[in-house]
Each structure stands twice: as C-alpha cells, then as structure tokens.
TORFIKOL-638616 format. One record per residue: z negated, y negated, x of N, C-alpha, C, CB in turn. Coordinates in pm, whole numbers. Each point is the difference from the previous one (the first is absolute). Glycine has a CB too. Example, Ala and Ser with C-alpha at 12.3 -4.5 7.8 and 13.67 -1.06 7.14 Angstrom:
2
@n.w:-780, n.v:569, n.u:1319, ca.w:0, ca.v:-119, ca.u:-89, c.w:0, c.v:-120, c.u:90, cb.w:-125, cb.v:117, cb.u:-189 .
@n.w:197, n.v:-222, n.u:154, ca.w:-6, ca.v:-119, ca.u:82, c.w:-73, c.v:-109, c.u:-77, cb.w:215, cb.v:63, cb.u:118 .
***
This chain:
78
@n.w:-2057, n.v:10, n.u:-1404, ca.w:110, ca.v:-92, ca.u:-17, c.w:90, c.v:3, c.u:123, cb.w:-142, cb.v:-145, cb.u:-150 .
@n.w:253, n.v:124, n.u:142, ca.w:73, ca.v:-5, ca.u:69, c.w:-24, c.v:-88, c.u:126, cb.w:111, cb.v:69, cb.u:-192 .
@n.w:-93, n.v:-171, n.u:149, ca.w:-32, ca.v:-136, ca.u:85, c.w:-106, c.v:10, c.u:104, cb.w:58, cb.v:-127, cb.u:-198 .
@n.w:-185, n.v:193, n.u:171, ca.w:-91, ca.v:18, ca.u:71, c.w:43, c.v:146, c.u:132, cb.w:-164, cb.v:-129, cb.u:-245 .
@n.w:234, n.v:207, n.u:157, ca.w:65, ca.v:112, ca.u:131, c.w:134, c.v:-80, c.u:94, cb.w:-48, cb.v:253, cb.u:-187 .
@n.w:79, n.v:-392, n.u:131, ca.w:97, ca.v:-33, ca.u:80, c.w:-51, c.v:-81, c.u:141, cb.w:145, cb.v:1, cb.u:-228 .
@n.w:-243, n.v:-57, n.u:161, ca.w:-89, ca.v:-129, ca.u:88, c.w:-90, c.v:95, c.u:106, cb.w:-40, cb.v:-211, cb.u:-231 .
@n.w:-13, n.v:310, n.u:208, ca.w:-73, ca.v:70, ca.u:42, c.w:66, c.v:79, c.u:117, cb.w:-115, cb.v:-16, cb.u:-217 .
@n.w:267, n.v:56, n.u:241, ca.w:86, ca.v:53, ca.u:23, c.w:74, c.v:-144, c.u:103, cb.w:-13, cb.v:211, cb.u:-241 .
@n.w:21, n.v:-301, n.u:225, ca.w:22, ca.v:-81, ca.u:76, c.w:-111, c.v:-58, c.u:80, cb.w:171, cb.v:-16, cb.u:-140 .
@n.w:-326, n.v:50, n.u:116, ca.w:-108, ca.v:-46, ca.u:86, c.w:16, c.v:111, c.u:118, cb.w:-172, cb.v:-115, cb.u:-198 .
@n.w:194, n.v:242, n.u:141, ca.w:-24, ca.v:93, ca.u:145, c.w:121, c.v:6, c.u:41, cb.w:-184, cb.v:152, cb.u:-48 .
@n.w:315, n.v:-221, n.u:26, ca.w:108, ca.v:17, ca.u:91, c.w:-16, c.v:-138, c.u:113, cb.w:170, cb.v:142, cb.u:-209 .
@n.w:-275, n.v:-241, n.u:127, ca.w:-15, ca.v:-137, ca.u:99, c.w:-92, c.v:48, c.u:106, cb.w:19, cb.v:-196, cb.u:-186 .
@n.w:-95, n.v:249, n.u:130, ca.w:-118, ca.v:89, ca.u:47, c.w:64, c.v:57, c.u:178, cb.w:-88, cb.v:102, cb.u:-320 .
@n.w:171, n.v:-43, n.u:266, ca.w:63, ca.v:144, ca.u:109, c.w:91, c.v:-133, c.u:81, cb.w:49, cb.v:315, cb.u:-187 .
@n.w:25, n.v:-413, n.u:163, ca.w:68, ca.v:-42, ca.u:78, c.w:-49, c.v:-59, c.u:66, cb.w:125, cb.v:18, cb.u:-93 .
@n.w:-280, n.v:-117, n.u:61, ca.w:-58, ca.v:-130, ca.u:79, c.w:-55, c.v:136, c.u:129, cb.w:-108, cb.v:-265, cb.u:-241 .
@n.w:102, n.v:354, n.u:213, ca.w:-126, ca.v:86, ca.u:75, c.w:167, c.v:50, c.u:123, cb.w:-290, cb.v:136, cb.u:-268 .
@n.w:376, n.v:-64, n.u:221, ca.w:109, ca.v:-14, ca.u:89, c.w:36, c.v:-67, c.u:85, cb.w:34, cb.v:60, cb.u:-120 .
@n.w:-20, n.v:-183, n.u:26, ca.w:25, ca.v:-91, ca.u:109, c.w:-72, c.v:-78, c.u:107, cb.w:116, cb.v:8, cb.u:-153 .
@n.w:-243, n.v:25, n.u:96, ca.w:-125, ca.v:-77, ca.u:111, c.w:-39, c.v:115, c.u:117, cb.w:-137, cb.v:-162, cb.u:-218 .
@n.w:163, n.v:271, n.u:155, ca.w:-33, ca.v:121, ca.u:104, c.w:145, c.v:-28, c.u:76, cb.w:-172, cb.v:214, cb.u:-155 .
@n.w:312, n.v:-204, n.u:155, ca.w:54, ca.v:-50, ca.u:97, c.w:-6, c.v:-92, c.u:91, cb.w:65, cb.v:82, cb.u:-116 .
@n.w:-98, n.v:-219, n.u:7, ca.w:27, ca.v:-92, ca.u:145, c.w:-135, c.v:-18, c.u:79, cb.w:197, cb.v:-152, cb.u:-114 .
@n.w:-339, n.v:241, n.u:77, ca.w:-58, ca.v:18, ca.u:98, c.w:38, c.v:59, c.u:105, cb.w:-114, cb.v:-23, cb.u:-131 .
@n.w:156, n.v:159, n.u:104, ca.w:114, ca.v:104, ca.u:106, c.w:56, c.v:-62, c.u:90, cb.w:71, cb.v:128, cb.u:-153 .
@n.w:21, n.v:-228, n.u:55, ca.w:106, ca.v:-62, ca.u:130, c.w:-88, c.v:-112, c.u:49, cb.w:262, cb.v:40, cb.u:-104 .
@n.w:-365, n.v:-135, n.u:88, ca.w:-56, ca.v:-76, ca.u:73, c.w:-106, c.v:36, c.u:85, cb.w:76, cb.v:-116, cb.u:-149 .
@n.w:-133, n.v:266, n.u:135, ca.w:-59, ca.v:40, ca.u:131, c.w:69, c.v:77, c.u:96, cb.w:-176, cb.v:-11, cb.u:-116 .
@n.w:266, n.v:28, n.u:83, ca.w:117, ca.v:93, ca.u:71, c.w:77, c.v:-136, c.u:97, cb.w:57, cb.v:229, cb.u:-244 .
@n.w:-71, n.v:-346, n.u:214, ca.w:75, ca.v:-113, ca.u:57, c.w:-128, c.v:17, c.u:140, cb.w:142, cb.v:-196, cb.u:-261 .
@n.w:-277, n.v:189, n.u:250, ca.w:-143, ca.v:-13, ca.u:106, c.w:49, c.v:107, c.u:76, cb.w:-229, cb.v:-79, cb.u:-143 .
@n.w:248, n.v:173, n.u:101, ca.w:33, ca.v:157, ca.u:64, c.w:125, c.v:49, c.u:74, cb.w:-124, cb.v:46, cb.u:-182 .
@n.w:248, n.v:-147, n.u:138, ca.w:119, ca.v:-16, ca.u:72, c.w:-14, c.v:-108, c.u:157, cb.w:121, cb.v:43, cb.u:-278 .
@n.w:-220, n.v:-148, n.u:243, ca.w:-81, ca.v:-85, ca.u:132, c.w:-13, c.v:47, c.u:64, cb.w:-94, cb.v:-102, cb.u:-52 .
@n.w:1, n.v:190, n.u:-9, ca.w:-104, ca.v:91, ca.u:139, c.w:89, c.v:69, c.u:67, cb.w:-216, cb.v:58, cb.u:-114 .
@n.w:306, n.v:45, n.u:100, ca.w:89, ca.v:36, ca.u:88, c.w:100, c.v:-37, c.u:58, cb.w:-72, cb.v:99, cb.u:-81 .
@n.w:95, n.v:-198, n.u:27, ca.w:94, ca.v:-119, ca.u:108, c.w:-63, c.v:-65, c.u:101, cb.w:122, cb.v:-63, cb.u:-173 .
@n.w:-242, n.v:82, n.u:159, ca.w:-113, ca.v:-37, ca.u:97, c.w:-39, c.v:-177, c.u:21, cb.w:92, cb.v:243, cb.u:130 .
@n.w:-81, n.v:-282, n.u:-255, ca.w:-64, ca.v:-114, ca.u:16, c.w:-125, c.v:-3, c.u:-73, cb.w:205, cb.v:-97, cb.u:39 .
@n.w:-281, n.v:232, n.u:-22, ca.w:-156, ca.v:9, ca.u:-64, c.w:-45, c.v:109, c.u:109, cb.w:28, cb.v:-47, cb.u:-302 .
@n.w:-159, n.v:20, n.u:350, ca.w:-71, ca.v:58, ca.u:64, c.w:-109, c.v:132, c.u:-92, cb.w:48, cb.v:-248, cb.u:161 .
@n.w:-63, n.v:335, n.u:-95, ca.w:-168, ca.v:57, ca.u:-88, c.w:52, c.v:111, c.u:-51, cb.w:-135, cb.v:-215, cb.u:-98 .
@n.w:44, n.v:236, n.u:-83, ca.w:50, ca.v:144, ca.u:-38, c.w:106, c.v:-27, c.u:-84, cb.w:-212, cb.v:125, cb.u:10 .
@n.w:300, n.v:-37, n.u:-35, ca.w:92, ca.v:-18, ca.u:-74, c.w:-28, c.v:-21, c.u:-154, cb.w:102, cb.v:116, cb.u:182 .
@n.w:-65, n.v:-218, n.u:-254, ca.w:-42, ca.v:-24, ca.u:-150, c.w:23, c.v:107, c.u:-103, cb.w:49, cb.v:-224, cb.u:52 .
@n.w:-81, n.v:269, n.u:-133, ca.w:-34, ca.v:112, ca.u:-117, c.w:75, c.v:-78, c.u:-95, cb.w:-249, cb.v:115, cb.u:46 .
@n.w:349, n.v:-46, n.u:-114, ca.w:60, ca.v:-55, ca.u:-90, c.w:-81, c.v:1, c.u:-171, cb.w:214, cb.v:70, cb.u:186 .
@n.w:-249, n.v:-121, n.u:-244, ca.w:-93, ca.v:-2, ca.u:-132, c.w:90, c.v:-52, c.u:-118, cb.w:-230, cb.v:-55, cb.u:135 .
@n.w:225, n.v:127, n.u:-224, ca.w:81, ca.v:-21, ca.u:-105, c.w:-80, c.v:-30, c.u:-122, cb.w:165, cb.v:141, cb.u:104 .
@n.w:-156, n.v:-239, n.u:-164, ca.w:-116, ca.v:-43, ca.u:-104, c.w:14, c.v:141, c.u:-80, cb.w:18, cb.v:-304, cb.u:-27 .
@n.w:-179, n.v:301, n.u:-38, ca.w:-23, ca.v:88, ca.u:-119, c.w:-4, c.v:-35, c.u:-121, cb.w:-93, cb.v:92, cb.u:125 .
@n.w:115, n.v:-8, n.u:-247, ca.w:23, ca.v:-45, ca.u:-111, c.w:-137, c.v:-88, c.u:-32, cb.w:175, cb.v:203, cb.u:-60 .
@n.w:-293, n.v:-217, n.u:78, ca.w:-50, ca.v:-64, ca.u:-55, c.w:-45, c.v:-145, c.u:85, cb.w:-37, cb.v:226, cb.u:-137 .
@n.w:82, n.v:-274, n.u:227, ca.w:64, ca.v:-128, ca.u:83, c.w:46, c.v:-70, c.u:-72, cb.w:53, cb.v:84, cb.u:167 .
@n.w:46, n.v:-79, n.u:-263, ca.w:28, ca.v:-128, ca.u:-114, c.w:-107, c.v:28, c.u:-109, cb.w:280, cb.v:-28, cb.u:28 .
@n.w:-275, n.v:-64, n.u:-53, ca.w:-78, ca.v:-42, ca.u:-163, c.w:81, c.v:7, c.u:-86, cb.w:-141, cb.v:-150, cb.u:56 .
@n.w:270, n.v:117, n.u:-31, ca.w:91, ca.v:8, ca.u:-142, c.w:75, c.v:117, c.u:-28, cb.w:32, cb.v:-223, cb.u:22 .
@n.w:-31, n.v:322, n.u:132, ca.w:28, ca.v:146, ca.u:-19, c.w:-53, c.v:64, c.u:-85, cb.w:32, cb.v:5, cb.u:177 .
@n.w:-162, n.v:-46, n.u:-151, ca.w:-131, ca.v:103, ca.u:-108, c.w:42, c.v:-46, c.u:-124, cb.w:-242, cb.v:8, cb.u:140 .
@n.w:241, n.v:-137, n.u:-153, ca.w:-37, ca.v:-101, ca.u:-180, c.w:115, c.v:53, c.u:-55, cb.w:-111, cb.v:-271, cb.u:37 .
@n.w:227, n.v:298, n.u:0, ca.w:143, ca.v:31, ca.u:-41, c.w:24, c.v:124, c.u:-32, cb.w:69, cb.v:-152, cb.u:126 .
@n.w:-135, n.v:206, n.u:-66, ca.w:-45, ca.v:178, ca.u:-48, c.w:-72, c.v:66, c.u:-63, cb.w:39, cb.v:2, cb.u:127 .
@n.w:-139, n.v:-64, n.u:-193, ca.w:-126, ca.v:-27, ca.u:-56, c.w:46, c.v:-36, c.u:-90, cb.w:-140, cb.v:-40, cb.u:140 .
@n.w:203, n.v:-94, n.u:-168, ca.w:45, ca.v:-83, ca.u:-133, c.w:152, c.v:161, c.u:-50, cb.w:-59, cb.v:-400, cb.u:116 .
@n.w:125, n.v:410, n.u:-40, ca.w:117, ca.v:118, ca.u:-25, c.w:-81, c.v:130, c.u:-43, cb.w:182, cb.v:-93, cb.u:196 .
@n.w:-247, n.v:124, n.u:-184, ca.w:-33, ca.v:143, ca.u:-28, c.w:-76, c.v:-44, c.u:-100, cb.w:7, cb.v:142, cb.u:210 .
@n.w:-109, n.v:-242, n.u:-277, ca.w:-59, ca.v:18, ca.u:-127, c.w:122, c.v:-64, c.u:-119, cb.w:-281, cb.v:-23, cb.u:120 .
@n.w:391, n.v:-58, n.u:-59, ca.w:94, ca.v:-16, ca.u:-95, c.w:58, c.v:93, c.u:-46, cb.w:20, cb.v:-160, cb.u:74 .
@n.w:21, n.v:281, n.u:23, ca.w:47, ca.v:138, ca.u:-20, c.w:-71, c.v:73, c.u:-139, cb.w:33, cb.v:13, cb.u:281 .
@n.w:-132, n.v:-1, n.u:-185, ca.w:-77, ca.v:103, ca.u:-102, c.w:-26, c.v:-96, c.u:-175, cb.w:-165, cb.v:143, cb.u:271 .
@n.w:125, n.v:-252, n.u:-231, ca.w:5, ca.v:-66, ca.u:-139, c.w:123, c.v:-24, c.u:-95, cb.w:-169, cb.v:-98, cb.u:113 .
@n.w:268, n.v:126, n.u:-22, ca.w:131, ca.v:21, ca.u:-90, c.w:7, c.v:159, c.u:-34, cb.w:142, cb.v:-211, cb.u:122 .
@n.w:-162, n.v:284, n.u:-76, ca.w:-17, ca.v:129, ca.u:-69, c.w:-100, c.v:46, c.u:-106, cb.w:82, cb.v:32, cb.u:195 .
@n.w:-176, n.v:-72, n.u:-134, ca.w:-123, ca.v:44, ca.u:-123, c.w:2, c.v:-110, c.u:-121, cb.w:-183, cb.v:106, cb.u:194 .
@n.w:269, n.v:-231, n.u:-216, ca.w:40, ca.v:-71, ca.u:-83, c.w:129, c.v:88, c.u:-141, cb.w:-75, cb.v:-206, cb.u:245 .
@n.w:136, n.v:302, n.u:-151, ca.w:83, ca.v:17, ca.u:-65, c.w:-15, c.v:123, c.u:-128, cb.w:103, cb.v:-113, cb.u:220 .
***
C-alpha cells in the first residue's frame, strides 16, 4: 500500500535528521571545551572531540527500525 511506503519513508528521513542533527550539535558543543583549552583557560590534555554514534539515541534506532519494516511492508503488500 501506498501509505505504508509513505510513513515508512518519512520514519527514515526523521530517522537521518534527529541523528544529523544530534551528531552536530555534539560537534559544535565539544568543539566549544576544545576552543577553551587553547585559549588557555584549561589546563592538562587537550579534549578529544566525540561525536555521538548512531546507536546513542533510542529514537534514531526506533525510527529506522519502524522505517525500514514500513518500507518493505509496503512493497511486499503490493
């Protein structure tokens, strides 16, 4: 059915954006610790920048998971 390739198709585009956007503003909020340190108001080793991984959200996974069996269940429906 249609409906199910549409919904399914909008889980992994929510999917891809929450994960975008959380992998950025980790970027830019350890990159803010890491801009400190060389202005020198942090002592020690210099901080490692870490960028969340896809499976760090829960709703990354559930949204991709729920999108890809809507997919396929809209195809093999048809």
């Amino acid at each position: 059915m249609k409906y199910y390739k549409i919904t399914g198709i909008v889980f992994l585009i929510m999917s891809g954006l929450i994960y975008t956007l959380e992998r950025g503003f980790s970027l830019i909020s350890t990159s803010i610790v890491k801009a400190g340190f060389y202005a020198g108001t942090m002592s020690g080793e210099v901080p490692t920048i870490e960028a969340s991984g896809i499976f760090n959200n829960f709703f990354v996974l559930i949204f991709l998971i729920i999108g890809v069996a809507f997919v396929v269940y809209g195809f093999k429906s048809q």
